[in-house]
N, C-alpha and C positions, 0 to 999 in steps of 0.2 A: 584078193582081187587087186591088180595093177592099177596103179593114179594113172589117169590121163591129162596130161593137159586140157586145160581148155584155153577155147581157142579168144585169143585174144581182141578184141575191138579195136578196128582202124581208130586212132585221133584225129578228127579232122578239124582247123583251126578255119575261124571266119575273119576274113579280110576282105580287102576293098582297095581298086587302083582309084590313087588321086588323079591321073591322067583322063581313062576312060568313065569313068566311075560304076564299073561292074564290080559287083558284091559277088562272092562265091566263097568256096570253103576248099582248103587245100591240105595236102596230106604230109606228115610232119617230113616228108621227104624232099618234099617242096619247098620248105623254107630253110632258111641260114642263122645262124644269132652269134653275132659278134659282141663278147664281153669286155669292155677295155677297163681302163682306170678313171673313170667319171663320166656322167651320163651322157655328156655329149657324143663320147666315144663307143656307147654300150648301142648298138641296136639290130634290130632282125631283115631280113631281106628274102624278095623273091619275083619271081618275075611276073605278071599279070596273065592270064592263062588268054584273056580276051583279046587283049592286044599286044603284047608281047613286051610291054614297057617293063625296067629292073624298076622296082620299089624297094624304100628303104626306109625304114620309118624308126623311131627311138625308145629304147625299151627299158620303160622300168623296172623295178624288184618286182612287181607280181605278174607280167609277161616273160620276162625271164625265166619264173619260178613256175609257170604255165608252159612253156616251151621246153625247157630242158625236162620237166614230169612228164611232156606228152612225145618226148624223144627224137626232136629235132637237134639236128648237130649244131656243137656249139664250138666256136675258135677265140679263144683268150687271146687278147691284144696286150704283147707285153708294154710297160713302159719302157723309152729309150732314154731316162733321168736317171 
């Protein structure tokens, strides 16, 4: 008998605009994660589904380590030192 895949479950991540303050859950296609070289530089981004505001919030090791498992893309910030 042939393996089938099975079908894999959407990730859907729960956030919140500080602007409007609507709560929802967004799909890992949704969001961005910028890892730089210290935490002021590391963090994840997306737009606010309610009102269209860019959020940008700072991500530590276990939202990083939540995000890049749930397959959100992720861009490496080199240093210029």
């Amino acid at each position: 008998m042939p393996l089938t895949p099975r079908p894999v479950a959407a990730v859907l991540f729960k956030a919140a605009c500080p602007d409007c303050r609507a709560r929802f859950e967004l799909a890992a296609g949704a969001l961005r994660l910028a890892i730089g070289a210290s935490r002021r530089t590391t963090f994840y981004s997306f737009t606010c589904p309610e009102c269209g505001t860019a959020v940008r919030k700072p991500a530590g090791e276990r939202i990083v380590e939540l995000l890049t498992g749930g397959g959100v893309r992720t861009l490496r910030l080199h240093s210029t030192v």
